[in-house]
N, C-alpha and C positions, 0 to 999 in steps of 0.2 A: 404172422409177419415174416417175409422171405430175410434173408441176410444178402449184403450184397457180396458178390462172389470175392474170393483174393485174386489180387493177379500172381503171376508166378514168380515175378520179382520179391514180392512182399514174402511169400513164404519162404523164397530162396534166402533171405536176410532174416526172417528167424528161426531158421534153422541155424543158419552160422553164429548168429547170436546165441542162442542153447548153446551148438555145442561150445561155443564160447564160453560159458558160463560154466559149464561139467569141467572142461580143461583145468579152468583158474581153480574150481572147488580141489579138483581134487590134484592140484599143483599145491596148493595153500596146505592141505591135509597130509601131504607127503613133507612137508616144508623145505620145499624147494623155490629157487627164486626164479624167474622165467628165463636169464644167464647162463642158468646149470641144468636145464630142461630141455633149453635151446644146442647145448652141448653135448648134451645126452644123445638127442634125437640127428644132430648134424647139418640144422639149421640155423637162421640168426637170432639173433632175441628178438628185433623185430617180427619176425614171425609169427612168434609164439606169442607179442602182444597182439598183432591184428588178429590170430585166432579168437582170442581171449575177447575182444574187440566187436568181432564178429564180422572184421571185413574181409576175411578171406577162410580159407577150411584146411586142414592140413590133407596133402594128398593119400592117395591110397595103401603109396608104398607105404607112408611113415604112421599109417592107422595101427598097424601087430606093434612096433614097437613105444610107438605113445602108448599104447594100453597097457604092457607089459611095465614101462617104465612107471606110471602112474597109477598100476593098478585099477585100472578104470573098465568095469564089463564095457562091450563094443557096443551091447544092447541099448546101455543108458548113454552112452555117446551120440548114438545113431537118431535117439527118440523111439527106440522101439519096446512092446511092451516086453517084460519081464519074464512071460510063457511062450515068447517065439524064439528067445537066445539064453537060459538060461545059464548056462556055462560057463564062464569066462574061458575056461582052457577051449572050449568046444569054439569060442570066440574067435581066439588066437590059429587053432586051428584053420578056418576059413578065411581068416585074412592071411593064413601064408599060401593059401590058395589063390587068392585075387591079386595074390603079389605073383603068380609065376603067369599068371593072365600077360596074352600079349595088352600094348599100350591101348589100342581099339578095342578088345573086348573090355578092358579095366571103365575105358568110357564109356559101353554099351550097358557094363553094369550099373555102372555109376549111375546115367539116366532112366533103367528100370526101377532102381532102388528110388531115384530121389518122387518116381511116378506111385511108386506102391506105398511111400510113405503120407504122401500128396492123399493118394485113395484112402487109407487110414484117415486120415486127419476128417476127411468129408463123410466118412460113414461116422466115425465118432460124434461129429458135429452136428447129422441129421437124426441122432438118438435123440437128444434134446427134447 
């Protein structure tokens, strides 16, 4: 029995939904309130609820620093497995690299990552 394909919106919305989900976890764990996260990070608290939310993503620049604040590997943010980033420093590391990226490469990244994790998801699913 085939599966009917996702479109790319559906996957785009549970990704942000995850990482929605990892944020609050480990905002809740740090016990911080999404006010003082929001002001940490130097965004609004609105924000930081539609991350939580999952209607929006926090951008690239504020990825080293949400992680660092939250102590959150980028691995388990991102949805990736545990033996492609194990690190966290080695984490932080790369995102102060994707931070010195001009604005166009940071996009170019952006859509190779969201396509490789797209590829994962489809070879996991056809293990089955």
């Amino acid at each position: 029995m085939s599966r009917k394909p996702v479109s790319r919106p559906e996957v785009n919305q549970a990704r942000r939904r995850y990482m929605g989900q990892v944020i609050r976890k480990y905002r809740i764990m740090a016990s911080m309130e999404q006010a003082e996260l929001a002001s940490r990070l130097g965004v609004t608290k609105s924000a930081v609820g539609n991350w939580e939310l999952g209607f929006s993503r926090p951008d690239l620049d504020t990825l080293p620093t949400l992680c660092a604040v939250l102590h959150v590997p980028v691995a388990e943010l991102l949805q990736m497995h545990p033996e492609i980033a194990p690190d966290p420093a080695q984490d932080i590391q790369m995102l102060e690299k994707i931070r010195r990226l001009s604005e166009n490469d940071r996009r170019i990244l952006s859509t190779v990552i969201e396509r490789l994790l797209l590829g994962t998801k489809k070879k996991a699913g056809s293990a089955r």
